[in-house]
C-alpha positions in Angstrom: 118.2 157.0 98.8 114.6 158.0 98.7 111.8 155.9 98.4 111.3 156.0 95.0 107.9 156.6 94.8 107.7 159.7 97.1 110.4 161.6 94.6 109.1 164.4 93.5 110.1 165.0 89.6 113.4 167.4 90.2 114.8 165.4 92.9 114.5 161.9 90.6 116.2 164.3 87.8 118.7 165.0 89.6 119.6 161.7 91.0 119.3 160.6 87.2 122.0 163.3 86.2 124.7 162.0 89.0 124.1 158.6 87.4 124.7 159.9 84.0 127.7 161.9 84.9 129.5 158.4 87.1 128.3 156.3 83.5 130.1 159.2 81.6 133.3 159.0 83.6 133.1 155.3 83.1 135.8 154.3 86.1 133.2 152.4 87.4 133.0 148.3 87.9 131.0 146.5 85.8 128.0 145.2 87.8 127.8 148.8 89.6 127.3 150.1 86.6 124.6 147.7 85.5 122.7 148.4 89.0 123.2 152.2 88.3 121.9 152.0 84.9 119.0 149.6 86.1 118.2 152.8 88.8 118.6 155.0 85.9 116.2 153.5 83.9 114.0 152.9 87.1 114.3 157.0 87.5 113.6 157.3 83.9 110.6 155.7 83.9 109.1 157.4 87.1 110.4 160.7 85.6 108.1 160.1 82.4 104.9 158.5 84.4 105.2 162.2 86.6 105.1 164.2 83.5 102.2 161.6 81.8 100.2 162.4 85.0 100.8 166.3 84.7 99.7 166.3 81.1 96.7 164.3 81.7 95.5 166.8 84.6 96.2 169.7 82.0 94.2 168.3 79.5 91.2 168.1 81.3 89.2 170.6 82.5 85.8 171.7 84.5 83.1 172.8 83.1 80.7 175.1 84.6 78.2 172.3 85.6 81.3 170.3 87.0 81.7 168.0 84.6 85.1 166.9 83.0 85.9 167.5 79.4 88.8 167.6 77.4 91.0 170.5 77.3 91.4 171.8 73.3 92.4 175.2 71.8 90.4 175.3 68.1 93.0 175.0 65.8 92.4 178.1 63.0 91.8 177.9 59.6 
């Protein structure tokens, strides 16, 4: 497997959906499926820091003098 850290989003999804679908079948032995759920979690967790990161960048934005400002669409009245 991977270092976690260089996954890139899809490929830590889709590691996360084989360990869903072996937790699902549930044939598997106790502590393997306590260290798959820990690595499902661990995905989990990288999965939602990626996106955190993403919607951080989109948020922000440069302005004309280069300066960095929050990203907002006027809500209307």
């Amino acid at each position: 497997m991977a270092d976690e850290k260089q996954l890139s989003f899809e490929q830590a999804m889709e590691e996360l959906e084989v360990i869903v679908e072996k937790l699902e079948e549930g044939d598997v032995p106790l502590e393997e499926a306590i260290n798959i759920y820990k690595k499902g979690m661990e995905l989990s967790k990288l999965c939602h820091d990626k996106l955190k990161n993403v919607e951080s960048q989109l948020t922000e934005i440069l302005t004309e003098d280069g300066q960095k400002t929050n990203f907002a669409i006027p809500e209307e009245e």
